[in-house]
MARVEXMI-450328 format. One line per 5 residues: number of its first residue (from 1); their letters; for each residue x, z, y of N, C-alpha, C, O. Coordinates in nm, 2 decimals. Example, Ala and Ser with C-alpha at 12.3 -4.5 7.8 and 13.67 -1.06 7.14 Angstrom:
1> as> 1.32 0.78 -0.57 1.23 0.78 -0.45 1.32 0.78 -0.33 1.42 0.85 -0.33 ~ 1.28 0.71 -0.22 1.37 0.71 -0.11 1.29 0.79 0.00 1.34 0.80 0.11
REM end
This chain:
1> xxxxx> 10.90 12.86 4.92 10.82 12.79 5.03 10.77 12.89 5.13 10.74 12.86 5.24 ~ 10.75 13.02 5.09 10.69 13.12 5.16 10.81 13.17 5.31 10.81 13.18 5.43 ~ 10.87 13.18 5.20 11.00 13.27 5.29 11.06 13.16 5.42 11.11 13.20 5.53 ~ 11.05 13.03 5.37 11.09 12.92 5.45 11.00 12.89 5.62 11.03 12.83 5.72 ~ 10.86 12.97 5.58 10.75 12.97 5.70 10.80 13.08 5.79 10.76 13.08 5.90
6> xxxxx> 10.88 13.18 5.75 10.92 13.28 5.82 11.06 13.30 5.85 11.10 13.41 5.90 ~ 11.13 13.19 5.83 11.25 13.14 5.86 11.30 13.09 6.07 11.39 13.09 6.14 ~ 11.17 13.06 6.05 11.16 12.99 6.19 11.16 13.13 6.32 11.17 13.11 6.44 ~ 11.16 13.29 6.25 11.14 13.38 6.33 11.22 13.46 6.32 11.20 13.58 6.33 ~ 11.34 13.41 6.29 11.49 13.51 6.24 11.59 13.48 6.36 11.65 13.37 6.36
11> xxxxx> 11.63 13.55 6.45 11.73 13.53 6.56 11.82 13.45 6.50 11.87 13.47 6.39 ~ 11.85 13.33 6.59 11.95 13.23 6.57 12.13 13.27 6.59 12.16 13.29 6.71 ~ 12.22 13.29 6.48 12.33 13.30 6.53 12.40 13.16 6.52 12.35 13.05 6.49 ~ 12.54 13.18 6.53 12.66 13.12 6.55 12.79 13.14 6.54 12.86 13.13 6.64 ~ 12.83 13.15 6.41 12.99 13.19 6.39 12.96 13.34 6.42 13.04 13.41 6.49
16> xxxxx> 12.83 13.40 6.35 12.81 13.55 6.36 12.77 13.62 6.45 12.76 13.74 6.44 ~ 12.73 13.53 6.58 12.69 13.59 6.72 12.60 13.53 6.73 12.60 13.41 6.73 ~ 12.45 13.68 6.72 12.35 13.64 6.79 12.31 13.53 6.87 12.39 13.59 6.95 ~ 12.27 13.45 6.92 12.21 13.38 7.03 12.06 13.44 7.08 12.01 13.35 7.15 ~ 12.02 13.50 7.07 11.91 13.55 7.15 11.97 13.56 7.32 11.90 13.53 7.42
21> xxxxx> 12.11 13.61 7.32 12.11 13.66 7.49 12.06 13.50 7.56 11.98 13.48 7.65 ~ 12.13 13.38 7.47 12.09 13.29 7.51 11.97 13.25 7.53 11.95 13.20 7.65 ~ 11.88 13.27 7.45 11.76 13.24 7.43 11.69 13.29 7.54 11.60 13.21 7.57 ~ 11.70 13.38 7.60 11.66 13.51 7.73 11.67 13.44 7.84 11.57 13.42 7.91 ~ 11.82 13.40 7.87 11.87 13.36 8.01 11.88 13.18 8.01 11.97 13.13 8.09
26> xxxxx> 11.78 13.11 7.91 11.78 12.97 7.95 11.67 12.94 8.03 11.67 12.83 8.08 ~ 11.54 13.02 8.04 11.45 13.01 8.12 11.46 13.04 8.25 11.37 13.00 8.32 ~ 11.57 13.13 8.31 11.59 13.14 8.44 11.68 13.03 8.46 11.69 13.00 8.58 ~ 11.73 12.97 8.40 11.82 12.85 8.42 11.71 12.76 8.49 11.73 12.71 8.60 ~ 11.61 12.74 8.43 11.50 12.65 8.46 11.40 12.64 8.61 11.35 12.55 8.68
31> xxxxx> 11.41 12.75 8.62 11.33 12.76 8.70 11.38 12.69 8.91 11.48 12.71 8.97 ~ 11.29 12.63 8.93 11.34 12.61 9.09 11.41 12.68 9.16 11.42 12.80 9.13 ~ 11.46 12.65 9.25 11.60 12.80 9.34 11.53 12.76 9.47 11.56 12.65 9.50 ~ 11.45 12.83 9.55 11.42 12.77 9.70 11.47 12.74 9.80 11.59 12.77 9.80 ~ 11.43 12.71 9.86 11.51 12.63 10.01 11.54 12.69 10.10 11.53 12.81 10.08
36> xxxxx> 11.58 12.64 10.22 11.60 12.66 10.37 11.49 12.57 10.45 11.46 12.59 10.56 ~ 11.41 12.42 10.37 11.38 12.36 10.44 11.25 12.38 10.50 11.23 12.50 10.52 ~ 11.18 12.31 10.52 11.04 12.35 10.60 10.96 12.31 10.53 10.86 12.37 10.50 ~ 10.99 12.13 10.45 10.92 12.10 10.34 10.98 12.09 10.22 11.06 12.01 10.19 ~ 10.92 12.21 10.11 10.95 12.19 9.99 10.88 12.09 9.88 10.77 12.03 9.88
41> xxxxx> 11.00 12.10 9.75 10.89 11.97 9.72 10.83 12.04 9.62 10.87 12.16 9.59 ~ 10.69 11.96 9.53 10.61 11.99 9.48 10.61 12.09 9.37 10.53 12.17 9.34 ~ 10.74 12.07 9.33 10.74 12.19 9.19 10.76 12.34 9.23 10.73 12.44 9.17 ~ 10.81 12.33 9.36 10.80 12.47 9.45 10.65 12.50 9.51 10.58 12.61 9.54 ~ 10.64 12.40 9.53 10.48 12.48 9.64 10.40 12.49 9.54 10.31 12.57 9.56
46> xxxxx> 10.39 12.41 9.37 10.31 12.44 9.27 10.37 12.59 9.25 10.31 12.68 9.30 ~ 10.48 12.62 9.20 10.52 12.77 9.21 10.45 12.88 9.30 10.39 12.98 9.28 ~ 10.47 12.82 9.39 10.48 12.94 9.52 10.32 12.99 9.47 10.29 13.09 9.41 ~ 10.21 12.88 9.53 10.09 12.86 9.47 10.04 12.96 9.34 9.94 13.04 9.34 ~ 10.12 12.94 9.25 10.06 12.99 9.13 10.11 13.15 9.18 10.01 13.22 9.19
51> xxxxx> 10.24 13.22 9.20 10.25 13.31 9.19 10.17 13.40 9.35 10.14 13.51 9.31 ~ 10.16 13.39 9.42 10.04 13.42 9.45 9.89 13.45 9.48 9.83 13.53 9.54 ~ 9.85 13.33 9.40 9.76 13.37 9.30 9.75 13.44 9.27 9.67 13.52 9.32 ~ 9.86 13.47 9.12 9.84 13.53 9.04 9.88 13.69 9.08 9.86 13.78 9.01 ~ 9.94 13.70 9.23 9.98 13.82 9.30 9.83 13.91 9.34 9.79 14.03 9.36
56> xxxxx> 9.78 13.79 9.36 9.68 13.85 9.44 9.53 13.90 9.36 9.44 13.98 9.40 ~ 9.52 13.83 9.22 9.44 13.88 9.16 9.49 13.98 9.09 9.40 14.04 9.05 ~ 9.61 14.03 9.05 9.66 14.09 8.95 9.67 14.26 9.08 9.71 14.38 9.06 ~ 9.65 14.23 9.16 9.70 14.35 9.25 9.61 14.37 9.37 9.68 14.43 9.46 ~ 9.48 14.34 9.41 9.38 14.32 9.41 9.29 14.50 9.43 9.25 14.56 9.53
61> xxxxx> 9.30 14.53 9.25 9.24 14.66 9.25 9.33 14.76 9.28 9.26 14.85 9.33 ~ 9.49 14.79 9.29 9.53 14.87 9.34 9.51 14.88 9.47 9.44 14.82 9.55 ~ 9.59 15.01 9.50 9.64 15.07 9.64 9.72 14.99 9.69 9.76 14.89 9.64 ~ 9.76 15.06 9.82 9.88 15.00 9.87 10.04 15.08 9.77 10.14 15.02 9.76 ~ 10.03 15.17 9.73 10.15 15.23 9.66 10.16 15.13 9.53 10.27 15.07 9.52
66> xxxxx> 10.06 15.09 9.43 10.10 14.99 9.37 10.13 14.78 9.38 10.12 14.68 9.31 ~ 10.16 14.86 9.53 10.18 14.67 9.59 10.35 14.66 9.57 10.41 14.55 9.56 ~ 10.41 14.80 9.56 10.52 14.79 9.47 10.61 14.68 9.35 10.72 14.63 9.35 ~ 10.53 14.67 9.28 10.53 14.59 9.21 10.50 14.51 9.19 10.52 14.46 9.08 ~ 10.45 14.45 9.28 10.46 14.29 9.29 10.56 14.19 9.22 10.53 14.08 9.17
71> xxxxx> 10.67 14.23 9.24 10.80 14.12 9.22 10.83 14.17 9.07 10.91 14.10 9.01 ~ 10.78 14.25 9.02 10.81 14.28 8.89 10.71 14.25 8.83 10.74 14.18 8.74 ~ 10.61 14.27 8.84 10.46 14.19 8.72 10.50 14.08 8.81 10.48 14.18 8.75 ~ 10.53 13.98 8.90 10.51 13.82 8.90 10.64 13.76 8.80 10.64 13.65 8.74 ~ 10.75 13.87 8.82 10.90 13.79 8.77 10.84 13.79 8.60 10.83 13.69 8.53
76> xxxxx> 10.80 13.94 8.55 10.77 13.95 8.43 10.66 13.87 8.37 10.66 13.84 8.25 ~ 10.55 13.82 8.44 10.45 13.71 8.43 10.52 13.59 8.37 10.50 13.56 8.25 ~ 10.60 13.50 8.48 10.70 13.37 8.47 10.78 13.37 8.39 10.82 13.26 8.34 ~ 10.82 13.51 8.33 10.94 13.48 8.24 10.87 13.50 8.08 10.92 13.45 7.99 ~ 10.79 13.55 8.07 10.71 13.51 7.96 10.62 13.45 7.92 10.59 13.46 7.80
81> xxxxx> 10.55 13.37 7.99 10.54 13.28 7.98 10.61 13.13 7.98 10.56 13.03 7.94 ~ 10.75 13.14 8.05 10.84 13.03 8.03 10.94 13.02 7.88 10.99 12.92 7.83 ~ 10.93 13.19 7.85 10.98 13.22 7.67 10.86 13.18 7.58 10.88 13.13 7.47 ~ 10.75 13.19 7.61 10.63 13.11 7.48 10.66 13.00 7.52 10.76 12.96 7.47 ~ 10.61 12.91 7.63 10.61 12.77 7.65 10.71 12.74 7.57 10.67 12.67 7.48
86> xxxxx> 10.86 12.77 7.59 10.96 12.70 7.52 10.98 12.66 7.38 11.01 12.56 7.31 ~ 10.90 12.81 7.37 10.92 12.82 7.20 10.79 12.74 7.13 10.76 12.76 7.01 ~ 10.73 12.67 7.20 10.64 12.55 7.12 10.74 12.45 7.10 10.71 12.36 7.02 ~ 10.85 12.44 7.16 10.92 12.28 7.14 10.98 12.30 7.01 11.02 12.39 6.94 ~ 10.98 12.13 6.97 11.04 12.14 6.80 11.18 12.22 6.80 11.25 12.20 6.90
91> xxxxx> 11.22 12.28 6.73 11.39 12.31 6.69 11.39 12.44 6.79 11.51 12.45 6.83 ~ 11.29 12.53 6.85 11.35 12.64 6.94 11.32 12.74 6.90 11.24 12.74 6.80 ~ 11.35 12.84 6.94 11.33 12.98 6.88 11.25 13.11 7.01 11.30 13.16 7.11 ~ 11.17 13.12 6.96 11.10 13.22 7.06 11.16 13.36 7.03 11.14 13.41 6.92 ~ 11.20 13.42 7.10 11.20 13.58 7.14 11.11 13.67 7.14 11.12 13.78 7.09
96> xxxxx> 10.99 13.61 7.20 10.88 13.71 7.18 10.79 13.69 7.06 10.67 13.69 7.08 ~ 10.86 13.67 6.95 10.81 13.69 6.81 10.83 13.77 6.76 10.79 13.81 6.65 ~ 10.95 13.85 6.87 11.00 13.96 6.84 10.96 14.09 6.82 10.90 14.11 6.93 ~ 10.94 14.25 6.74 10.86 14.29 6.78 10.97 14.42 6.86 10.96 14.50 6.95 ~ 11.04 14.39 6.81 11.13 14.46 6.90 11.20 14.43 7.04 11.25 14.52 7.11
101> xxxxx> 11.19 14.28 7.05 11.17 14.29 7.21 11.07 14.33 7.30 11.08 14.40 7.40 ~ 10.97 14.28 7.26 10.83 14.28 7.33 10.84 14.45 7.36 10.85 14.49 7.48 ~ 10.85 14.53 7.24 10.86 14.72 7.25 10.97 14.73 7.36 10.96 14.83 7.43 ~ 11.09 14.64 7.37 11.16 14.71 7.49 11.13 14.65 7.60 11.20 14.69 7.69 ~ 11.04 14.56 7.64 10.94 14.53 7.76 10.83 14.61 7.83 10.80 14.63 7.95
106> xxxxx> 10.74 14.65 7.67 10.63 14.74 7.72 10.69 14.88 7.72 10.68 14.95 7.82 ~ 10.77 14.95 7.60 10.79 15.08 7.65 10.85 15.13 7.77 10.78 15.22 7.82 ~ 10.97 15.09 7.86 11.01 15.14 7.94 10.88 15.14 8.10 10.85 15.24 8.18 ~ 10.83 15.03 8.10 10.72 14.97 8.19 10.60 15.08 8.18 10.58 15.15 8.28 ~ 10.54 15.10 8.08 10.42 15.23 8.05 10.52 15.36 8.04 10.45 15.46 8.07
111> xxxxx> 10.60 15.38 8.02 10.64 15.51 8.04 10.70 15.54 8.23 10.67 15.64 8.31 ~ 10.75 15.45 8.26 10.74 15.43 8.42 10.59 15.48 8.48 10.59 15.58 8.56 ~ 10.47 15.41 8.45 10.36 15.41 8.49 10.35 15.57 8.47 10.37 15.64 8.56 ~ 10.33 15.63 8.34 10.31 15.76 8.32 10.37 15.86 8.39 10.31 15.95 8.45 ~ 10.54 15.84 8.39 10.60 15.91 8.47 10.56 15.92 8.65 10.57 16.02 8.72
116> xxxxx> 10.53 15.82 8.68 10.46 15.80 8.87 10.34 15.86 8.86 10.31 15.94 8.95 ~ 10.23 15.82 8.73 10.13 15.93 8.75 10.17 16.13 8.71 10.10 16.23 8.73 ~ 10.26 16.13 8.67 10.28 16.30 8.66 10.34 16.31 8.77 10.31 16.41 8.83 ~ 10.42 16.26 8.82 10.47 16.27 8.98 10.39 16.29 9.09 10.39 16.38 9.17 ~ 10.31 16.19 9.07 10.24 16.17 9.24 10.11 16.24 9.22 10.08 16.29 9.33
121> xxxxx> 10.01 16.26 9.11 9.91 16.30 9.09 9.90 16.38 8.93 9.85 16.33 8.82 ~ 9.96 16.50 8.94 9.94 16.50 8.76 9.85 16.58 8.76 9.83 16.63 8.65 ~ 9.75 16.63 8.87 9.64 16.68 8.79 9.54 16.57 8.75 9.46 16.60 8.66 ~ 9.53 16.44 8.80 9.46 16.32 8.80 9.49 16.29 8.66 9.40 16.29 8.57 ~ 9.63 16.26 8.64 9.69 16.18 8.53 9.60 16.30 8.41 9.52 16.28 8.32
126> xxxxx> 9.67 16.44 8.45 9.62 16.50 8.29 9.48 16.50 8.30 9.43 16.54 8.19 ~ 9.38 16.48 8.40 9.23 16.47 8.37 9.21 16.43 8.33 9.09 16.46 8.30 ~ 9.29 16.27 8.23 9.21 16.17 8.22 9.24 16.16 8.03 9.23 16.06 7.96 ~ 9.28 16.30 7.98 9.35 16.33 7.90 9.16 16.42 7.84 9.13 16.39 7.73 ~ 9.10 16.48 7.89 8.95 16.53 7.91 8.89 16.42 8.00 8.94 16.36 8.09
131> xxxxx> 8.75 16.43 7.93 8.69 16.30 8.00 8.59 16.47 8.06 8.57 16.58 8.00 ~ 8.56 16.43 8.19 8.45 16.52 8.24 8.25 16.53 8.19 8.16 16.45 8.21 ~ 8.25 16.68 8.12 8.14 16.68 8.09 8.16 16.72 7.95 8.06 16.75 7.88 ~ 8.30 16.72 7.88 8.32 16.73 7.71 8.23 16.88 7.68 8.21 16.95 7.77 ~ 8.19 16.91 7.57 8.12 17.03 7.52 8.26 17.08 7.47 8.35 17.01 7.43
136> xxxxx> 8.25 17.21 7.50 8.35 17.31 7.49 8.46 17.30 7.33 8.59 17.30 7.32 ~ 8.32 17.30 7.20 8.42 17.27 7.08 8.46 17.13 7.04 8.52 17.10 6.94 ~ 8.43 17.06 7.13 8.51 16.92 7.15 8.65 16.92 7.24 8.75 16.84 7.24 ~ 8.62 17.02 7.29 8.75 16.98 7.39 8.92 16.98 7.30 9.00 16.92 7.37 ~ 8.98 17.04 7.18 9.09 17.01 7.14 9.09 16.91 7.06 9.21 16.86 7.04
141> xxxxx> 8.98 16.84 7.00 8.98 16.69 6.95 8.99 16.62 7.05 9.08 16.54 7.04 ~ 8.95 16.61 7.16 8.95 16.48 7.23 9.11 16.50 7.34 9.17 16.42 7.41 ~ 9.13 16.63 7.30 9.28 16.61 7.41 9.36 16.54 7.30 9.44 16.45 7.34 ~ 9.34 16.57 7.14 9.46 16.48 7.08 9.41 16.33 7.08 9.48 16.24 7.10 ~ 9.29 16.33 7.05 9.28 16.16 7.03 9.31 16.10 7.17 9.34 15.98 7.17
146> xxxxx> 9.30 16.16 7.26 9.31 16.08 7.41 9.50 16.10 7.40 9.56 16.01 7.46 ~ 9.55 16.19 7.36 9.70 16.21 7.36 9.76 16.09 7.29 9.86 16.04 7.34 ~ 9.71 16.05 7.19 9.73 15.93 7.09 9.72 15.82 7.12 9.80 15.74 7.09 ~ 9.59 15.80 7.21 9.56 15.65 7.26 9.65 15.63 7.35 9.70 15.51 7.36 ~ 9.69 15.75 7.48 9.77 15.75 7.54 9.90 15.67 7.50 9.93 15.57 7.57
151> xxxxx> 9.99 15.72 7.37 10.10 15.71 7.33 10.11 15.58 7.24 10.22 15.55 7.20 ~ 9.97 15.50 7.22 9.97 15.38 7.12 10.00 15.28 7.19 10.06 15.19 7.15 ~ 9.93 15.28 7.34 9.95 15.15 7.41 10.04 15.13 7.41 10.04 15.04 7.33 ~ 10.21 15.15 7.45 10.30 15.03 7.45 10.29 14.97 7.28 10.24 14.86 7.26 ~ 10.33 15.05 7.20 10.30 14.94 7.09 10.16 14.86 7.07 10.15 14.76 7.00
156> xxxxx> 10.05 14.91 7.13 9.96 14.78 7.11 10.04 14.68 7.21 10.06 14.57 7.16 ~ 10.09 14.70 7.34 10.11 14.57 7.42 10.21 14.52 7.33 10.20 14.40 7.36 ~ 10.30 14.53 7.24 10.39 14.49 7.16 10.36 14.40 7.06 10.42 14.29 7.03 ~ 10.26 14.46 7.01 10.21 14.45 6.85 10.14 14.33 6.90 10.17 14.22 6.84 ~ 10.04 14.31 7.02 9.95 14.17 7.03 10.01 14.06 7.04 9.98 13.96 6.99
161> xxxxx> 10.13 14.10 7.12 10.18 13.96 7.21 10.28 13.93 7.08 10.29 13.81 7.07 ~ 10.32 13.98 7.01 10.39 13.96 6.86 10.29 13.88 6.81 10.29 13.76 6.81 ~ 10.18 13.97 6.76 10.12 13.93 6.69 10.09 13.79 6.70 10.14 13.71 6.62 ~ 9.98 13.74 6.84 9.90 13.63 6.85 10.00 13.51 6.82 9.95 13.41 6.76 ~ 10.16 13.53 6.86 10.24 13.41 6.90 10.26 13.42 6.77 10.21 13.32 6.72
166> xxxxx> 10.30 13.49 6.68 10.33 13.46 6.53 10.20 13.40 6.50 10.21 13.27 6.49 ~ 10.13 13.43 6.48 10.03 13.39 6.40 10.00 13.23 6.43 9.98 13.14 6.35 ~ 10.00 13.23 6.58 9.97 13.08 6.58 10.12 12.96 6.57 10.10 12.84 6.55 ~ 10.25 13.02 6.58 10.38 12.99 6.54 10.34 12.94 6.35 10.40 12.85 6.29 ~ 10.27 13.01 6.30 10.24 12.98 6.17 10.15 12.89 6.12 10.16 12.81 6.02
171> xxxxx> 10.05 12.91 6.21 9.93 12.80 6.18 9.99 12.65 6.21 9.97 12.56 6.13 ~ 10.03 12.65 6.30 10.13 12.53 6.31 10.24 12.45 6.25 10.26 12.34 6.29 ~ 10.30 12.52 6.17 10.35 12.51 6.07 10.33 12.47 5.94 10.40 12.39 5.89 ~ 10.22 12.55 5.89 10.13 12.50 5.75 10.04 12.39 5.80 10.08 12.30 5.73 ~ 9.96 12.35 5.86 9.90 12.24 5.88 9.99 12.12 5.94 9.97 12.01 5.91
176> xxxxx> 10.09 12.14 6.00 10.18 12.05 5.97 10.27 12.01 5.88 10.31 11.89 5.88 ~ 10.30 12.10 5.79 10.32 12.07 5.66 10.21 11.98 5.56 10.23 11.86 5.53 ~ 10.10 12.07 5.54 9.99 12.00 5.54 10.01 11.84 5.56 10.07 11.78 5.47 ~ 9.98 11.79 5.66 9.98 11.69 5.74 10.09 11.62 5.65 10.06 11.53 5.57 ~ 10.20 11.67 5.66 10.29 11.62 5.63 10.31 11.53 5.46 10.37 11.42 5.43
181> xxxxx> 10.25 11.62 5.38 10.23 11.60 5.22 10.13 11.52 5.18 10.13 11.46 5.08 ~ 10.03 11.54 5.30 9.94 11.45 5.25 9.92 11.31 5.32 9.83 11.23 5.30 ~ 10.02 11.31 5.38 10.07 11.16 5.42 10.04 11.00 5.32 9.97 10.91 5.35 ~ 10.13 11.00 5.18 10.14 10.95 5.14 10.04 10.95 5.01 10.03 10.84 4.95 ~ 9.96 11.08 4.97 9.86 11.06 4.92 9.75 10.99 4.95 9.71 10.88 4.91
186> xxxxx> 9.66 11.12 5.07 9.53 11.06 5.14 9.58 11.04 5.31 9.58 11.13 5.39 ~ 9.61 10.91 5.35 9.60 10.90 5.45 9.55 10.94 5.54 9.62 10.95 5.64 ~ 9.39 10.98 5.56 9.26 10.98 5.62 9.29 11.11 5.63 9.33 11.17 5.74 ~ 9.28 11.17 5.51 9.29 11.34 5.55 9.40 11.41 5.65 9.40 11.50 5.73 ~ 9.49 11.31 5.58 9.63 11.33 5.67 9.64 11.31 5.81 9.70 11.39 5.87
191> xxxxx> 9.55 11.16 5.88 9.52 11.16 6.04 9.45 11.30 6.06 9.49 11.38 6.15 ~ 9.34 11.31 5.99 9.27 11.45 6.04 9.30 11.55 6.07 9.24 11.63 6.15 ~ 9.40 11.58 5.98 9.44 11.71 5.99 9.59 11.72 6.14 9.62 11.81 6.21 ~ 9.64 11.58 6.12 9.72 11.56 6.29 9.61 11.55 6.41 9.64 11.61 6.51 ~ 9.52 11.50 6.40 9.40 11.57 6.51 9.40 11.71 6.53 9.42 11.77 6.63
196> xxxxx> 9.38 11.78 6.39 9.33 11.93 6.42 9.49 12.01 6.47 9.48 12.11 6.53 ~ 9.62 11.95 6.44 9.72 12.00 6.46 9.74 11.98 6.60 9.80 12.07 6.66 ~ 9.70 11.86 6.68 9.72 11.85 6.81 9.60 11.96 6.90 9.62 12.04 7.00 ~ 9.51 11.93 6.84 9.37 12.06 6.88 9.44 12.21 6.89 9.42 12.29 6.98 ~ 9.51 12.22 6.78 9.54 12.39 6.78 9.67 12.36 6.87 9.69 12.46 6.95
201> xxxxx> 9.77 12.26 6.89 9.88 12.27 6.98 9.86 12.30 7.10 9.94 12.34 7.18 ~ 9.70 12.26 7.13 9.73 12.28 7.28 9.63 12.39 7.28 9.64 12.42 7.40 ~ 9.56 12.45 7.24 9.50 12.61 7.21 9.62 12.69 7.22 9.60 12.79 7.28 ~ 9.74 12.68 7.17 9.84 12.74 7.15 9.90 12.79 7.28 9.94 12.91 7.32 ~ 9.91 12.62 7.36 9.96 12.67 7.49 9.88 12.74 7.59 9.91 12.78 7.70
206> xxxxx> 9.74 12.74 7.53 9.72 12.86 7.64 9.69 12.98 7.56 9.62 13.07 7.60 ~ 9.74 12.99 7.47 9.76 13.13 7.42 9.90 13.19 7.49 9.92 13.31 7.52 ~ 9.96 13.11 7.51 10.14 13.15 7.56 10.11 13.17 7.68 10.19 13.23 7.74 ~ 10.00 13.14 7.74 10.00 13.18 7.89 9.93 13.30 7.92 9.97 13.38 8.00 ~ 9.78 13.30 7.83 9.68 13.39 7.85 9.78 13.51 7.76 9.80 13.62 7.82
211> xxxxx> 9.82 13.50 7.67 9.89 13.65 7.61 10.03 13.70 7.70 10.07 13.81 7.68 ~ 10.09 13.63 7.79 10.16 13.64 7.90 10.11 13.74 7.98 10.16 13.85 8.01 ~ 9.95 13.66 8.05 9.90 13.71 8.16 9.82 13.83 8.08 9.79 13.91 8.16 ~ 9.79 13.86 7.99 9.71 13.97 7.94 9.82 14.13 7.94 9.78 14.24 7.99 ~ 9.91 14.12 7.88 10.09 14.18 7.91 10.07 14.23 8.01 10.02 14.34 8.01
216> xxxxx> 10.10 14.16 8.11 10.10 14.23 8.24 9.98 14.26 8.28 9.99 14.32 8.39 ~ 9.83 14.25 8.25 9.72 14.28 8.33 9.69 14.42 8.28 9.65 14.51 8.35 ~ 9.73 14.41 8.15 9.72 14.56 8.12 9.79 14.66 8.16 9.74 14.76 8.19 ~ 9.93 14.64 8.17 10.04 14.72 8.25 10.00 14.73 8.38 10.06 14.83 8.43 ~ 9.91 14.66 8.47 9.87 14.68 8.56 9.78 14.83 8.59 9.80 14.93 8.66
221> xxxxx> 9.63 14.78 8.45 9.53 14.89 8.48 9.62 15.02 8.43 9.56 15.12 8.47 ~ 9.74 15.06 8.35 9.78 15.12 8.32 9.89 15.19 8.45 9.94 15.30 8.44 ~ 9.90 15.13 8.53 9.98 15.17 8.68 9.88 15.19 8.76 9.92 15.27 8.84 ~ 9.70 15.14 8.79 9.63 15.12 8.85 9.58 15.32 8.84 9.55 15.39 8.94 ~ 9.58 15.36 8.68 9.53 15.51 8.63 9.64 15.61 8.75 9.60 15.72 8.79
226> xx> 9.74 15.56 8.77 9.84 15.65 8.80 9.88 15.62 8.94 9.97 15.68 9.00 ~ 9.82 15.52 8.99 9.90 15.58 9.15 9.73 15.56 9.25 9.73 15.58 9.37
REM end
């Protein structure tokens, strides 16, 4: 029964082939393609809408050198959040339960950032390696522990966005099981606990959005240190 809860987070094949590429490129399938016309209709101007928004708060504290990226934290925003949303639906399979995709999202992205800050400013970038004011026999402890925290973040951005969606991928699962067993025993208990299942379902979906937008907000302050 155990191993069956963790069944739901094993890449789906097919006569031995993967389907994840699938899994990747059905949410650009989805999404609106824009126009030529003057009036679009609603699911675009909700789009357009939301992503700058979300352009404008997410990019806000930079410079103008990190206005760069705009089209990459908004595409990266939409597309993970369109990979959780999905993977709430019965019978689908999420990607970013992965922890090894998530790691090839955030590492290349924070090593980018690091590399633009030793580029463009590396006496800035390595200052921040010494906090100003350290007492003298402090200063080789805090260059490694700041070296480390340095080097943990892409796996923390990895490890959360794994994390949170597994965990709540699970909680949903056992209380719906739950639910499900005690159907025919105690009815009563059984409606209650499909209340509490619909309560955490939609907590869930804004976890798929907020651990989306949290991904990229950090990758932000983390580009924000360096240019």
């Amino acid at each position: 029964m155990t191993l069956s809860f963790f069944d739901q987070f094993m890449s789906p094949t097919y006569m031995g082939v993967p389907l994840i590429a699938l899994a990747l490129t059905l949410p650009w399938i989805l999404f609106p393609a824009p126009t030529n016309r003057w009036l679009n209709s609603r699911l675009l101007t909700l789009q357009a809408w939301f992503i700058n928004r979300f352009s404008y708060q997410l990019l806000m504290p930079l410079n103008i050198g990190g206005h760069k990226w705009a089209l990459m934290f908004a595409s990266l925003m939409i597309f993970l959040i369109s990979l959780n949303m999905l993977g709430l639906l019965p019978y689908t399979f999420t990607p970013t339960t992965q922890l090894s995709m998530n790691m090839g999202f955030a590492m290349p992205l924070w090593l980018a950032t690091v590399i633009i800050g030793m580029r463009n400013q590396p006496t800035i970038a390595l200052g921040h390696l010494l906090p100003e004011g350290t007492p003298t026999p402090l200063i080789p402890v805090l260059i490694i522990i700041e070296t480390i925290s340095l080097f943990i973040r892409p796996l923390a951005l990895g490890v959360r966005l794994t994390a949170n969606l597994t965990a709540g991928h699970l909680l949903i699962q056992l209380i719906a099981t739950a639910a499900f067993v005690l159907l025919p025993i105690m009815p009563m208990v059984s409606a209650i606990t499909s209340i509490v299942l619909f309560l955490l379902t939609l907590l869930e979906v804004a976890v798929a959005m907020i651990q989306a937008y949290v991904f990229v907000l950090l990758l932000s302050l983390y580009l924000q240190e360096n240019v």
